[in-house]
C-alpha positions in Angstrom: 8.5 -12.7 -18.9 4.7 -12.3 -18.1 2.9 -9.6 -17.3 2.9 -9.9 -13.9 6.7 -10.8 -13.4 7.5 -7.2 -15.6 4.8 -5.2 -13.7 6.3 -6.3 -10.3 9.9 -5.7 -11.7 8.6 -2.2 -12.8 7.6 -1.0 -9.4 10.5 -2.1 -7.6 12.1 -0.2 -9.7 10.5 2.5 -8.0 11.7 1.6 -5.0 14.8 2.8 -3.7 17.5 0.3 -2.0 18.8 2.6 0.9 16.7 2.2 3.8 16.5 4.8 6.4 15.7 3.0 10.0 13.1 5.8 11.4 11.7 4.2 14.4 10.4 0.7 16.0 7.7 0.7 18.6 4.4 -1.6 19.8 6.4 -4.0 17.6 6.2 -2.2 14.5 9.2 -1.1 12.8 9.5 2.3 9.7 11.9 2.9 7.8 12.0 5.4 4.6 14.1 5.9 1.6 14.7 8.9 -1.0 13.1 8.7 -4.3 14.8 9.9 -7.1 13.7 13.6 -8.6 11.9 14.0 -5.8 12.0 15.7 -2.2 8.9 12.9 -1.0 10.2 9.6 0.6 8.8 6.2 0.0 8.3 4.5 3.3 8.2 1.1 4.6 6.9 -0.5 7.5 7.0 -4.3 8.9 4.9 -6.2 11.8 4.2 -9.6 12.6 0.5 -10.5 12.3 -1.9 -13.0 14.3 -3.4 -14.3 11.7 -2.9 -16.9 8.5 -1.4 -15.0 5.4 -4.3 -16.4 2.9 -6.7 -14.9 5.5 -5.0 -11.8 5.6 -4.7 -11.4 1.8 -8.1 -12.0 1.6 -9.2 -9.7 3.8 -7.2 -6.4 2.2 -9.6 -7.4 -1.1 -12.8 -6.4 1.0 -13.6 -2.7 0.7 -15.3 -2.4 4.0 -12.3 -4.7 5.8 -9.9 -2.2 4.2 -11.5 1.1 5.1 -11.1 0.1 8.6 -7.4 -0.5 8.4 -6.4 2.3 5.9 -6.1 5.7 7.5 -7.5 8.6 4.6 -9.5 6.2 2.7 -13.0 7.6 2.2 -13.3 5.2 -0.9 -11.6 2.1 -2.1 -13.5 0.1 -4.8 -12.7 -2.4 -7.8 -13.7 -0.6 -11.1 -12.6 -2.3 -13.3 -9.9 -5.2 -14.5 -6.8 -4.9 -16.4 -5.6 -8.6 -17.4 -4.6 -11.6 -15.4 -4.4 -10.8 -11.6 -4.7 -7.6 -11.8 -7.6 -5.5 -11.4 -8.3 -1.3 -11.4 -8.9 0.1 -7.9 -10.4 3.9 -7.5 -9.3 5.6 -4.3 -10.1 8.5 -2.5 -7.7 9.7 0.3 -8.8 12.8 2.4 -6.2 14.5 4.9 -7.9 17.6 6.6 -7.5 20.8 5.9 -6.5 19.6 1.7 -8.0 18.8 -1.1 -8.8 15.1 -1.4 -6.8 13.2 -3.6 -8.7 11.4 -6.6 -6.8 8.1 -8.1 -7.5 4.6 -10.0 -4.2 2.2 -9.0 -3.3 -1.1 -11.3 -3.2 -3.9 -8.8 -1.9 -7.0 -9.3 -0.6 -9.9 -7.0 1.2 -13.1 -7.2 1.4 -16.3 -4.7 4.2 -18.7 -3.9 4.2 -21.5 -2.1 1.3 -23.7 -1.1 -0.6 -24.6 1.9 1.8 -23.5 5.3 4.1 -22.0 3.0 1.5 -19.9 0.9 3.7 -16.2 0.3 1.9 -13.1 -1.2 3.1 -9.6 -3.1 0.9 -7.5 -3.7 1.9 -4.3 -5.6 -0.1 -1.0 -7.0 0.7 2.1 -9.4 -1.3 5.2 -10.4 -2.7 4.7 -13.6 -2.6 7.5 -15.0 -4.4 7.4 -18.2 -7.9 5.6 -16.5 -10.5 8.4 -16.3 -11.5 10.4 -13.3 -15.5 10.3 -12.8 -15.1 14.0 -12.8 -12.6 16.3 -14.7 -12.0 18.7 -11.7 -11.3 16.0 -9.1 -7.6 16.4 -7.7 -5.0 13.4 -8.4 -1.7 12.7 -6.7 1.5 13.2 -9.1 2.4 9.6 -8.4 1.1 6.6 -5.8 2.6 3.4 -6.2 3.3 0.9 -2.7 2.8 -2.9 -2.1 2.2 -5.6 0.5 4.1 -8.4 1.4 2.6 -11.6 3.0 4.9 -14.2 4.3 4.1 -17.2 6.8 5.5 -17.4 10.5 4.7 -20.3 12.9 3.9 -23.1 9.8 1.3 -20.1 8.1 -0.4 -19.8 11.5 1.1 -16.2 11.6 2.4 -14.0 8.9 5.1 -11.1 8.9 3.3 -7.9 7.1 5.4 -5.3 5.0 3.9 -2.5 3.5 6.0 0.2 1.1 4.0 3.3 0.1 5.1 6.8 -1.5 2.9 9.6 -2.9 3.8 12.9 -4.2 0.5 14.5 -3.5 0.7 17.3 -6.1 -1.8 19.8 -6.2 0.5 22.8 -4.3 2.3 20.3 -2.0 5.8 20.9 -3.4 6.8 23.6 -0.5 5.7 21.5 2.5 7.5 18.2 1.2 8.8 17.6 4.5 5.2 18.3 6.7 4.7 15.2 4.1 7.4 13.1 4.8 6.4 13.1 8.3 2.2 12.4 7.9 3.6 9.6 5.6 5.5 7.9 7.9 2.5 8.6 11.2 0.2 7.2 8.4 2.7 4.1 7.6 2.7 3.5 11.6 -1.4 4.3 11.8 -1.9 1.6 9.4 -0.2 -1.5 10.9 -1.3 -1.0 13.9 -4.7 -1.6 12.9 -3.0 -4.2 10.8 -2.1 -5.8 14.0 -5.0 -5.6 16.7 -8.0 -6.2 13.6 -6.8 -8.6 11.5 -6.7 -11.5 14.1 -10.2 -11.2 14.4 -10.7 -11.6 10.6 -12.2 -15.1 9.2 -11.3 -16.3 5.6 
């Protein structure tokens, strides 16, 4: 198995199989799920997309493109790599009135398919042992998510899941469910933007 088969088989193992429906509106659809020894859900969230999925793809590698679509990012920048497709990203999420969370994520992605039929998975986890650029800065107690790619309309449009789950850490614990529902508001916040920006995006 290579490395990028047994990373992508390690986060879905993250990810848990029983899928609550939450809500669908503006064509959106979130749905969340219970993570094991842990009171945080993952959530998952699925729209169809105006726009090519090589285009897309290409477009959540650009820092200033994904600011813009991310809700909470104050920083998202490649610092680093960490074999074949993959590559070290450090992020910076701020929610008001917290502490904003520090992290470095292992990213790595895979295509299938060519041409029309081009498919991509894109999948992150905290890595934990990568270095802060400060000792005092504030991590999460876990991050991991990914992004799903897949063509519509002969890879003139794409359909666009997204799975995400933090445990912020850092005093959280007693307001677990406060989380729960900023995580899924965040989910929706983010593929909206997903929708009404990225058809304006060129490869």
């Amino acid at each position: 198995m290579n490395q990028v088969a047994a990373f992508f088989l390690f986060v879905a193992g993250l990810m848990a199989p029983d899928w609550k429906f939450e809500f669908a509106k503006d064509g959106i659809t979130i749905w969340s799920a219970k993570v094991k020894g842990t009171r945080y859900r993952v959530m998952k969230g699925a729209v169809d997309v105006d726009q090519a999925p090589h285009a897309i793809w290409e477009g959540l590698q650009d820092p200033p493109r994904v600011m813009k679509v991310m809700p909470l990012f104050l920083k998202f920048e490649e610092v680093g790599t960490c074999g074949e497709r993959c590559k070290l990203i450090y992020q910076v999420m701020h929610k008001e009135g917290v502490s904003d969370r520090h992290c470095i994520t292992k990213t790595r992605w895979e295509f299938t398919g060519e041409g029309s039929g081009l498919a991509v998975r894109q999948w992150w986890v905290m890595d934990e042992k990568q270095p802060l650029p400060k000792a005092d800065l504030v991590k999460p107690g876990k991050l991991w998510g990914s992004w799903n790619v897949v063509p519509l309309d002969g890879g003139a449009r794409a359909a666009f899941t997204t799975t995400a789950f933090i445990d912020p850490a850092g005093g959280a614990g007693p307001f677990f469910a406060f989380v729960n529902k900023a995580a899924k508001q965040i989910t929706y916040d983010f593929l909206v933007r997903m929708r009404t920006q990225v058809p304006a995006w060129k490869p």
